[in-house]
C-alpha positions in Angstrom: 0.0 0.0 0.0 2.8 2.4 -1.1 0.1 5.2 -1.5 -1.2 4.9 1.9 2.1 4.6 3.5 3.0 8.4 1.6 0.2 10.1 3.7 1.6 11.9 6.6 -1.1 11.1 9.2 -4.1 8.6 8.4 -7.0 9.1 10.9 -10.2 6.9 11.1 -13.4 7.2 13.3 -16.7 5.5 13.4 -19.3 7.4 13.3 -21.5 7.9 16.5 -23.6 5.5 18.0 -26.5 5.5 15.7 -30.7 4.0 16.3 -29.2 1.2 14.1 -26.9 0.2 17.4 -29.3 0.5 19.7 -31.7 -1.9 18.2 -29.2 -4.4 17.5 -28.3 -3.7 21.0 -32.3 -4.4 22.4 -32.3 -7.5 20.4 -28.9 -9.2 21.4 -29.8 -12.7 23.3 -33.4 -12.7 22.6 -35.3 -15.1 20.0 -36.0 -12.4 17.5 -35.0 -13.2 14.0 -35.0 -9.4 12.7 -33.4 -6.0 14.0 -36.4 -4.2 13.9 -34.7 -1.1 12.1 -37.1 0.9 9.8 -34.6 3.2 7.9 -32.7 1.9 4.9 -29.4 1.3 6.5 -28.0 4.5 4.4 -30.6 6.7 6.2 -30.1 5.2 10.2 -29.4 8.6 11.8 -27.4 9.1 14.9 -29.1 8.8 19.0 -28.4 11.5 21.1 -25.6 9.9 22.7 -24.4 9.2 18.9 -24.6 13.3 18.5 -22.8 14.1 21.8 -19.9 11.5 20.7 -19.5 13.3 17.8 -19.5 16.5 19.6 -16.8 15.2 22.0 -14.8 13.5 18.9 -15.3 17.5 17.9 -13.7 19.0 20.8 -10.3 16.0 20.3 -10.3 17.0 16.6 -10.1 21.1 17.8 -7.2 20.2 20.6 -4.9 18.5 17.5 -1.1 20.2 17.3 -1.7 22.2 14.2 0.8 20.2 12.6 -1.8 16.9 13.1 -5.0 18.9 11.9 -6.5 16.7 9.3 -6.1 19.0 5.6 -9.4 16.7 4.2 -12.2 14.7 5.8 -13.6 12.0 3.7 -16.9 10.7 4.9 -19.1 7.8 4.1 -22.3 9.2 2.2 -24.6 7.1 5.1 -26.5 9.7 7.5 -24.9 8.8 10.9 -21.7 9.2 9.3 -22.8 13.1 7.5 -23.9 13.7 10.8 -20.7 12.4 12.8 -18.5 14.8 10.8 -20.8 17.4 10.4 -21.4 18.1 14.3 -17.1 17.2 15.0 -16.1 20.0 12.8 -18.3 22.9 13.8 -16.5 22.2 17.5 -13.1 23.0 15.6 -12.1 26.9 15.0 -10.1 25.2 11.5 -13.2 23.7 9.2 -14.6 26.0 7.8 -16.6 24.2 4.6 -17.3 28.0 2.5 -13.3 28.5 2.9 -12.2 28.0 -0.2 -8.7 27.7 1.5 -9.8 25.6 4.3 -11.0 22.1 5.6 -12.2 20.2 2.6 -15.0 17.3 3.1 -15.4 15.2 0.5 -18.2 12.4 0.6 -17.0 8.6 -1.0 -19.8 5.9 -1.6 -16.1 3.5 -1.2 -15.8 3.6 2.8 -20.0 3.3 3.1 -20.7 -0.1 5.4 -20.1 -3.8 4.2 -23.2 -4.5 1.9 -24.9 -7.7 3.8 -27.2 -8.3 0.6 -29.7 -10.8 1.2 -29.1 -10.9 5.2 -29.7 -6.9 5.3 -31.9 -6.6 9.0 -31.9 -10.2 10.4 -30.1 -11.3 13.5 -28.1 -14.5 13.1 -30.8 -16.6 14.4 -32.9 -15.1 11.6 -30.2 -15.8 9.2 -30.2 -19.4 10.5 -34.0 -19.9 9.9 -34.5 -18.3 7.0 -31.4 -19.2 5.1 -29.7 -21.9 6.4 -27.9 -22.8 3.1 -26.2 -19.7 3.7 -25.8 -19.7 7.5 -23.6 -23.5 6.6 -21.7 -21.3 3.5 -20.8 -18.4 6.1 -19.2 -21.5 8.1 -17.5 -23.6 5.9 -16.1 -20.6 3.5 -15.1 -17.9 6.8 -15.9 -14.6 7.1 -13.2 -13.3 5.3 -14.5 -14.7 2.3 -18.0 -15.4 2.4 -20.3 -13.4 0.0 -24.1 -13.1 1.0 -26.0 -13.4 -2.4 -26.4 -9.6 -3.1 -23.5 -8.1 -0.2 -19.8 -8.1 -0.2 -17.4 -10.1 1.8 -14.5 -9.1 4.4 -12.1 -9.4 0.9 -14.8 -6.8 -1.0 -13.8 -4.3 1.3 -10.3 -4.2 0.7 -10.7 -4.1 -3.4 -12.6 -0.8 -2.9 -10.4 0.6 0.0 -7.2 -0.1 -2.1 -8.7 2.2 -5.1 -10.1 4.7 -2.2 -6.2 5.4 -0.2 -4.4 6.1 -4.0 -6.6 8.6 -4.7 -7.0 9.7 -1.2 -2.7 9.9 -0.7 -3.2 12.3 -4.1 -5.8 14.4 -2.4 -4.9 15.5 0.5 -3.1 18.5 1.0 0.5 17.7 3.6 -0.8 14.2 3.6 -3.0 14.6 6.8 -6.7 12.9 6.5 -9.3 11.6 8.4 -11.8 9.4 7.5 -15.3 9.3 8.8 -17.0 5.8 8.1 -18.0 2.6 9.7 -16.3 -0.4 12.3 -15.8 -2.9 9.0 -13.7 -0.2 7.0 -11.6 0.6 10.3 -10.9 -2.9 10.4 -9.5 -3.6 6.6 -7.9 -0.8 6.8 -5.6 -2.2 9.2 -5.5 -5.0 7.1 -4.6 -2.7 4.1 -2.4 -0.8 6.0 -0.3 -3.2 8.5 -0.5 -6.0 6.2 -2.3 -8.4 8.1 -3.5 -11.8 7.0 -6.8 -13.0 7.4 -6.4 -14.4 10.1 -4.9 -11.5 11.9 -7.8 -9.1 10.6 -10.3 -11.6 12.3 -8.4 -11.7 15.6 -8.9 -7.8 15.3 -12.1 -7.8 14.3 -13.2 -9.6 17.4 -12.6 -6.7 19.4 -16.1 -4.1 18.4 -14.9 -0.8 17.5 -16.4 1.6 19.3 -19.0 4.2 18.0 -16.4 7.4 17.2 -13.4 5.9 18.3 -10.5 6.9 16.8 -7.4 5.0 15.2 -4.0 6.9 13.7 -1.0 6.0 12.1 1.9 8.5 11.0 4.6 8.3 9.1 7.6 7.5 10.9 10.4 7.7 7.8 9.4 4.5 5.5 5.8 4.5 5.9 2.8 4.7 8.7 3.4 3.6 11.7 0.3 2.9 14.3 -0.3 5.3 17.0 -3.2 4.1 18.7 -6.5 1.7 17.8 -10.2 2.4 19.0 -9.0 5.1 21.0 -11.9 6.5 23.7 -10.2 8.6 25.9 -12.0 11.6 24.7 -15.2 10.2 24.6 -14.9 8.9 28.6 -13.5 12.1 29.1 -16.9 13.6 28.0 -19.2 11.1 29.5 -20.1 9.2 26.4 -17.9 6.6 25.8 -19.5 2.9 25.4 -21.9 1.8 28.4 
């Protein structure tokens, strides 16, 4: 990932805690087969507590040396994830969006969340019922690999994040980013970045990321180094880190 490894400083979040985690959250070790969530999942907005993490994520972003102040934001073009960067950069004094010299947010449809296809809304047990077939493929193939008919695999992800970091190294002015977007895309881009094998993403991956958490890497002289991963300070800090 030679392009990556040019940027400067590489900064990820996921976006606030959204409606979206709080029904998957009510329905976590019951019977229920489906999630219950109404909205397409592009239009799941953020919870209060999803809008105050992005406020405190905000007030983090507005304390940065001015030497690690992100030159472009790149968002996923999902609501919670608008939202997220929307309310973090009105806490800074340095984004502002009609400054035609200033913070530039761009939105890419490449770090939206996994497509899950078929299985879009269902819990696993639903996924069990109603497609068992595929509940066996998930199994024998991995996660890594395994496509839902319709969705994208683990593997997916990285084909689109590889063609998202060239032309992300090429826009970004001093090489300093950070990327607004979901838990799946923080984790392949470890992969991408680290070089991780499968199995090491999924070791990774086991740990949740938390709702605007926040991962760095800067260069360090031949290419990004890790600073920290799913980062929270700021958010216990403010009172809203994950219950």
């Amino acid at each position: 990932m030679a392009s990556v490894n040019s940027l400067q400083w590489l900064n990820l979040t996921r976006h606030g805690e959204s409606t979206g985690n709080l029904a998957y959250q009510a329905v976590e070790g019951t019977d229920a087969e489906e999630t219950g969530i109404v909205e397409r999942d592009a239009d799941t907005p953020l919870s209060e507590r999803g809008r105050a993490q992005a406020a405190a994520l905000g007030r983090w972003l507005a304390a940065l040396p001015e030497d690690e102040r992100p030159t472009l934001v790149a968002v996923s073009p999902y609501l919670r994830t608008l939202d997220t960067a929307r309310i973090a950069l009105a806490e800074t004094s340095y984004a502002h969006p009609q400054d035609p010299d200033g913070l530039r947010m761009t939105v890419d449809e490449r770090i939206r969340d996994r497509e899950q296809g078929i299985l879009q809304g269902l819990t696993w047990t639903g996924v069990q019922r109603r497609h068992p077939a595929e509940a066996d493929r998930l199994k024998q193939l991995g996660k890594f690999y395994y496509r839902p008919p319709g969705g994208e695999s683990w593997a997916d992800l990285a084909l689109r994040l590889r063609s998202f970091y060239r032309d992300l190294e090429a826009d970004a002015p001093g090489g300093r980013a950070l990327v607004v977007t979901h838990d799946a895309i923080v984790v392949m881009t470890r992969y991408l970045v680290e070089g991780l094998s499968e199995r090491e993403v999924l070791e990774v991956e086991k740990e949740p990321v938390a709702n605007a958490s926040v991962t760095r890497w800067r260069h360090d002289g031949g290419g990004l180094s890790a600073v920290c991963y799913n980062e929270c300070g700021h958010l216990i800090k403010a009172g809203v880190g994950s219950p």
